[in-house]
N, C-alpha and C positions, 0 to 999 in steps of 0.2 A: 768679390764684393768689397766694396770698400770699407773701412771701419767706422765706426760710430762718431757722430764728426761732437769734437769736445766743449761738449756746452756743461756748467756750472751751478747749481744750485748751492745755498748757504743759510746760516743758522748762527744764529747768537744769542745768547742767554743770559740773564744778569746773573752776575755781576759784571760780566765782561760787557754787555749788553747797556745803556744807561736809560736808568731812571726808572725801573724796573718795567722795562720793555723788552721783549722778546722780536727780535728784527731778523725777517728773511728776504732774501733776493736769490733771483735767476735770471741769467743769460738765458736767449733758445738759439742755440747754432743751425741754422737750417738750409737746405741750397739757397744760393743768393739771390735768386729771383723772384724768391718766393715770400707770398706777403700775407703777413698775418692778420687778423683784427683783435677787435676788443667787443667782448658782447656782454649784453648781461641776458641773465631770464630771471625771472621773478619766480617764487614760489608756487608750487601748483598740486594741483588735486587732480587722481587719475584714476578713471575707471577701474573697477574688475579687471582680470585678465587681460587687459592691453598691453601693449610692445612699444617700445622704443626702439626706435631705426638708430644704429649707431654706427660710423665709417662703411664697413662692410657685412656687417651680420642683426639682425633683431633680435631684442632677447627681451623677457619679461618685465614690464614695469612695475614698479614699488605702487602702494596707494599716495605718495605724500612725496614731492624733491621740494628739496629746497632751494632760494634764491642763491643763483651763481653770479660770478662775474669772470668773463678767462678771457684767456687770449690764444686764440689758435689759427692754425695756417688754415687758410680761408676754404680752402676744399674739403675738408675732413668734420667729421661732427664734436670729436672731443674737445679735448685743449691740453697745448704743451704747459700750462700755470694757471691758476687762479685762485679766486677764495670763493668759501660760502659765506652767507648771513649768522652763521655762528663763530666766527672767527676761526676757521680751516682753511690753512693753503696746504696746496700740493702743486709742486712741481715735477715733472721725469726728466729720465737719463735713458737714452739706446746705448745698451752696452754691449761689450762684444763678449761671449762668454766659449766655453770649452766645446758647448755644446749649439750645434748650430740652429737659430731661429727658424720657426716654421713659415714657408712663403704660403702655407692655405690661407684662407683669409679666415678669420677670427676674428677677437678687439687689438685694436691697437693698445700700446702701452698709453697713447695719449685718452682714448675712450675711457680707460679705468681711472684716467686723472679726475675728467669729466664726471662720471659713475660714482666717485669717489666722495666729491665736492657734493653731488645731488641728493647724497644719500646716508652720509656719516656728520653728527653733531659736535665729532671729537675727534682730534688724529688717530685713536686707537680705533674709533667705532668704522673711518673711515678706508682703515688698515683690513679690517674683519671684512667690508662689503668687497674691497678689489681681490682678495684673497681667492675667497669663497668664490666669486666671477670667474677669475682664474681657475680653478679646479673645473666651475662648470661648463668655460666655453672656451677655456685656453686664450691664447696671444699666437698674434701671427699676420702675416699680408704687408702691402709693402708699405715702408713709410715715407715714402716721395712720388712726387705727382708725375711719374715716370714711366713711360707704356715701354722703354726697350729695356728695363731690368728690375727686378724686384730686390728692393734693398728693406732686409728685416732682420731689426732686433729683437733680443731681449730687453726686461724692460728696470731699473730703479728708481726708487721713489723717496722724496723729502716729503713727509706730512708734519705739518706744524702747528700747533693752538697757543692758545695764552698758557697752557701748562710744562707741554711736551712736547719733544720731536719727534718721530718713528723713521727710521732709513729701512728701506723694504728693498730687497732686492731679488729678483727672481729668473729660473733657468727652466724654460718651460710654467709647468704649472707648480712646480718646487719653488720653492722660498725660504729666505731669514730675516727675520727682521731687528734692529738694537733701539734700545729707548734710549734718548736722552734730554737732561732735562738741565744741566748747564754746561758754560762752555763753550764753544765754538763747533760747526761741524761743516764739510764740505764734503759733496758728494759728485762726482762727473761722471764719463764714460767707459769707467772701468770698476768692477767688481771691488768694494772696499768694507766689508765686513772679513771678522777673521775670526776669532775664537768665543768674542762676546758676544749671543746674541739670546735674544729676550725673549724671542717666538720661531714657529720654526714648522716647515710643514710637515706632518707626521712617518710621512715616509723618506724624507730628505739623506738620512744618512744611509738609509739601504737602501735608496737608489744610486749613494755615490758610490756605493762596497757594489749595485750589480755590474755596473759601466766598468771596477777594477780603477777609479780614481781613488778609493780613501780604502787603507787595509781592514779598519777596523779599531784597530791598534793605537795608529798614532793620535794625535791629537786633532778632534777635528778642526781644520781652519778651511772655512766658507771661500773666500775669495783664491788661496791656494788649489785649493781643490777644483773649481770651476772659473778659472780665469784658464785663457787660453796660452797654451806651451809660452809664447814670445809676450807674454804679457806684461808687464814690469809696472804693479798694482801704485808704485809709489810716486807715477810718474802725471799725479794730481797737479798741475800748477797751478790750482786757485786755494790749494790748502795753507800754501806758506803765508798767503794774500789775508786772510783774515788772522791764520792764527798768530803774523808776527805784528800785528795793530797795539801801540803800545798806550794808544787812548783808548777810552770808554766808546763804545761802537754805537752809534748813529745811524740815521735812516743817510744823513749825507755821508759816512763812509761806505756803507754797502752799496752807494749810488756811484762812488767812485772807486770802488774796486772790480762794478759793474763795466767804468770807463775805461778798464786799463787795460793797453792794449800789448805794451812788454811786457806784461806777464804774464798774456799770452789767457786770458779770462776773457778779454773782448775781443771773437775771432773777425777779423775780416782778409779771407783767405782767397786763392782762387775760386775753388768751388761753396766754401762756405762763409756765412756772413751771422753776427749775430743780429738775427730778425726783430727781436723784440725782448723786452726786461720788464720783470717785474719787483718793485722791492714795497714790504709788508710792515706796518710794526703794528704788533699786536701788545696791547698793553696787557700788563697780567691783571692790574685793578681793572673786573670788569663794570665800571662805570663810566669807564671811559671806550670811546668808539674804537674799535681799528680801521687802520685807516692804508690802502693798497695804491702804490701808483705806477704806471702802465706808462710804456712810450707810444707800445701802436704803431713804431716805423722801426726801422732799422737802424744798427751803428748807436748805442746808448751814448756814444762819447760827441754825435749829433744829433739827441734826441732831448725832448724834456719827459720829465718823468711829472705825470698829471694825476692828483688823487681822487681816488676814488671812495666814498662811507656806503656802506647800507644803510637803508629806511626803506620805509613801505612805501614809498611815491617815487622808484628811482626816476631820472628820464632816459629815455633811450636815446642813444648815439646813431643817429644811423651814418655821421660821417667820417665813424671811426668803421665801418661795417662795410663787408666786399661786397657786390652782387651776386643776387640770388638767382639761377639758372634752374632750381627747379627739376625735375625730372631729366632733363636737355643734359645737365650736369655731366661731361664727361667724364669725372670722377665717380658719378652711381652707372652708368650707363657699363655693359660689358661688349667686347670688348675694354679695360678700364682707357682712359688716360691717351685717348687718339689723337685729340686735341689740347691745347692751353687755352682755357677766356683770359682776358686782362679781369684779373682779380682786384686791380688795386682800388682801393677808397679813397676818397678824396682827402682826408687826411695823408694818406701816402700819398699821395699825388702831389699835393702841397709840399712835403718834405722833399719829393725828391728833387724839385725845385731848389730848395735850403743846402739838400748835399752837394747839388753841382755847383753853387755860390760857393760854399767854403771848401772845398775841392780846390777851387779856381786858386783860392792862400790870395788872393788879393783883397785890400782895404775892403772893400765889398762885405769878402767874405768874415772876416775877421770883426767887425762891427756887428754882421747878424748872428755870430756863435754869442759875443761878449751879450746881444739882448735878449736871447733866448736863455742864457742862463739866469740872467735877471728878469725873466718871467717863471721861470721855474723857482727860484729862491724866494719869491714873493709867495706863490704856493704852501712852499715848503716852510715858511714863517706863520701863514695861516694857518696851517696844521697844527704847529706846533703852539699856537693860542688854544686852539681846540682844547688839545692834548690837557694842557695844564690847565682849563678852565674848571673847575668846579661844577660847572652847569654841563647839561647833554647838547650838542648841539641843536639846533635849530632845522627840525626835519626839512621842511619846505625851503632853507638854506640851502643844505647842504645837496638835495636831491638833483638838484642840478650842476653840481659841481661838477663831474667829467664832463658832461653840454658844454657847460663853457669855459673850461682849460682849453678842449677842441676849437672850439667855436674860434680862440680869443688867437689860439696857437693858426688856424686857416687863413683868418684874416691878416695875420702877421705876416703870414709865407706872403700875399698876395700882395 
C-alpha cells in the first residue's frame, strides 16, 4: 500500500498570529482526479433514536448538529476540513503508523471530522465526541474511490477555536492528544506528538508494553513508539514554512504558504494533487465574525480562495456541489467502487478551463492568473473591513457571499 500522501494542516496564534486573530489553513492532497465540493448544512433537530448514514456505517444521531460548512471528496459523507457555527475548524491527516490500519469498513478519519464539526461547540468538546466514536465504532475501510485496492489509514487531527488548538492523533481506537494555545503548529502525515501530551486514552501505554513497543521504563514518547521502523518524524516540510515567517502571520500568508509548491506543501505529483484548501481566521474578540475561505478546485496556487460567514439565512451553492446519484451511488452500492460518475461541479468545470489557459504559460494564460488574484484580493480587502468594523456585519449581506464569489469566479472562467 502506498503511504499517506502529504497533505498539511496549520495553526497560528497571537502573538505570531496579527491582530489578535487566530489563523488556520489546509492543504487536502488527494488522487488527482478526484474532486471535491464545498457544502454547507444548516443546523437541525433530530428525532429519538435516529441514525446517521455516514461513508460506510450508521451510528446514532445526537438530538441537536450544528451548522457545518466543509469540503470533501464528493463521494464520501464526511469532510477532509471545515468549520461549524461556533467557530470549530478541523482538518485530518492519513497517517502511517506502526500499526496497520483496518480495511473493515468503520468511520473514516474524514467522517469524524464531520461528527466532530456537527456535534462539539469547542475544540476540546469536539475532541471528547470523535474520541469516544472512536472507542465505539473504531476507524477503518478505504479512503479512495478505488474498487482494485483498499488504501487505509489511521487518522490526525487539528481542531481549532478562537481559544485553542488540540492535535489528536490516533492508532486504532488509542490516542494522544497536546493543547496548544500560542505559537505556530503544523501537523501532516506522520505521527508528531512526543512526550507532551494533554489527554490520553486510558489504556494507551499498556497497550504499547502488550505489542513489546515501549518497556515501561523509558520515557514515554507517542510518535517514537508508534511511527513505523522507516519513519523519520521530522521529515514535516510545511513546519519550517510557517515557523520561519519572520512577519506577523495573515490569512494572505497562510494562503501563500498554501501556494507553495518548493516546499513541497502544494502537492501536485503524479499520483497526487492538492484538491482543495482551506484557510480560517478566527478572531479571539468574539464580536467579531469568523470568517473561512475555500477554493473548491484544485492547485491553491490556481485557485481563489472565496469566503465564507455564518448566519442564519446561509444560501446554498449548488454550483460549488457534485451530483447526487442517490442510492445508484457506486460508492454506497456493494460491490463498492465498480464504477466512476463524473463528479465534477460546475465550478470545477469552470476551473479546469482556467488550469488549461495557464498551463498553456501563454499571454492568455498569464493575464487570467494576474485577474483572478485581483478578484480574490478584492475579497480579501472586504473581509478585512468586516474584520475591523465595529458593527456585526449585515446578515442578509453577507449570507450570500459564497453565491457570489462562485457565481462572480463561473462567469469569469466563461
Amino acid at each position: 500500500m502506498a503511504g499517506a500522501p502529504p497533505s498539511y494542516c496549520f495553526v497560528a496564534f497571537p502573538p505570531r498570529a496579527k491582530d489578535g486573530l487566530v489563523v488556520f489553513g489546509k492543504n487536502s492532497a488527494r488522487p488527482r482526479d478526484e474532486v471535491q465540493e464545498v457544502v454547507y448544512f444548516s443546523a437541525a433537530d433530530h428525532e429519538p433514536e435516529s441514525k446517521v448514514e455516514c461513508t460506510y456505517i450508521s451510528i446514532d444521531q445526537v438530538p441537536r448538529t450544528h451548522a457545518i460548512v466543509i469540503s470533501r471528496p464528493a463521494w464520501l459523507w464526511g469532510a477532509e476540513m471545515g468549520a461549524n457555527e461556533h467557530g470549530v475548524c478541523i482538518a485530518n491527516e492519513a497517517v502511517n503508523t506502526r500499526e496497520p490500519a483496518a480495511e473493515t469498513e468503520a468511520l473514516l478519519g474524514m467522517d469524524l471530522v464531520r461528527l466532530g464539526l456537527e456535534r462539539g461547540t469547542t475544540a476540546k468538546e469536539a475532541l471528547d465526541v470523535i474520541v469516544s466514536l472512536l472507542e465505539e465504532h473504531g476507524q477503518g475501510g478505504n479512503y479512495y474511490e478505488d474498487a482494485n485496492s483498499c488504501h487505509s489509514f489511521q487518522s490526525a487531527y487539528l481542531l481549532v477555536d478562537r481559544e485553542e488548538a488540540w492535535v489528536l492523533e490516533t492508532v486504532g481506537k488509542y490516542w494522544a492528544a497536546e493543547k496548544i494555545t500560542e505559537g505556530v503548529k503544523c501537523i501532516c502525515n506522520q505521527l508528531s506528538l512526543t512526550t507532551k501530551m494533554d489527554a490520553e486514552h486510558s489504556e494507551l501505554r499498556t497497550y504499547a508494553q502488550s505489542q513489546g513497543w515501549w518497556t515501561g521504563e523509558d520515557e514515554f514518547n507517542f510518535s517514537q513508539i508508534f511511527s513505523p521502523a522507516d519513519d523519520h518524524p521530522d521529515n514535516c516540510a510545511g513546519k519550517d514554512s510557517l515557523e520561519k515567517q519572520e512577519e506577523s502571520i495573515t490569512v494572505q500568508t497562510m494562503i501563500n504558504i498554501l501556494r507553495d509548491k518548493a516546499s513541497g506543501v502544494c502537492i501536485d505529483s503524479e499520483s497526487f494533487l492538492t484538491t482543495a484548501s482551506i484557510v480560517s481566521v478566527l478572531p479571539q474578540n468574539r464580536s467579531s465574525p469568523c470568517i473561512h475561505y475555500f477554493t473548491g478546485t484544485p492547485d491553491p496556487s490556481r485557485s481563489i480562495f472565496k469566503p465564507f460567514i455564518f448566519v442564519d439565512d446561509v444560501k446554498l451553492v449548488p454550483k460549488a456541489q457534485s451530483p447526487c446519484f442517490g442510492d445508484d451511488d457506486p460508492a454506497k452500492k456493494e460491490p463498492r467502487f465498480q464504477e466512476k460518475p463524473d463528479r465534477r461541479h460546475e465550478l470545477y468545470k469552470a476551473h479546469e478551463w482556467a488550469r488549461a489557459v495557464i498551463e498553456s504559460d501563454q499571454e492568455q494564460g498569464r493575464v487570467l492568473k494576474k485577474t483572478m488574484m485581483e478578484l480574490e484580493k478584492q475579497g480579501l480587502e472586504a473581509m478585512e473591513e468586516i474584520l475591523s468594523s465595529p458593527e456585526p456585519p449585515d446578515p442578509a449581506e453577507v449570507g450570500d457571499l459564497f453565491y457570489d464569489c462562485v457565481d462572480t469566479e463561473i462567469k469569469f472562467f466563461k
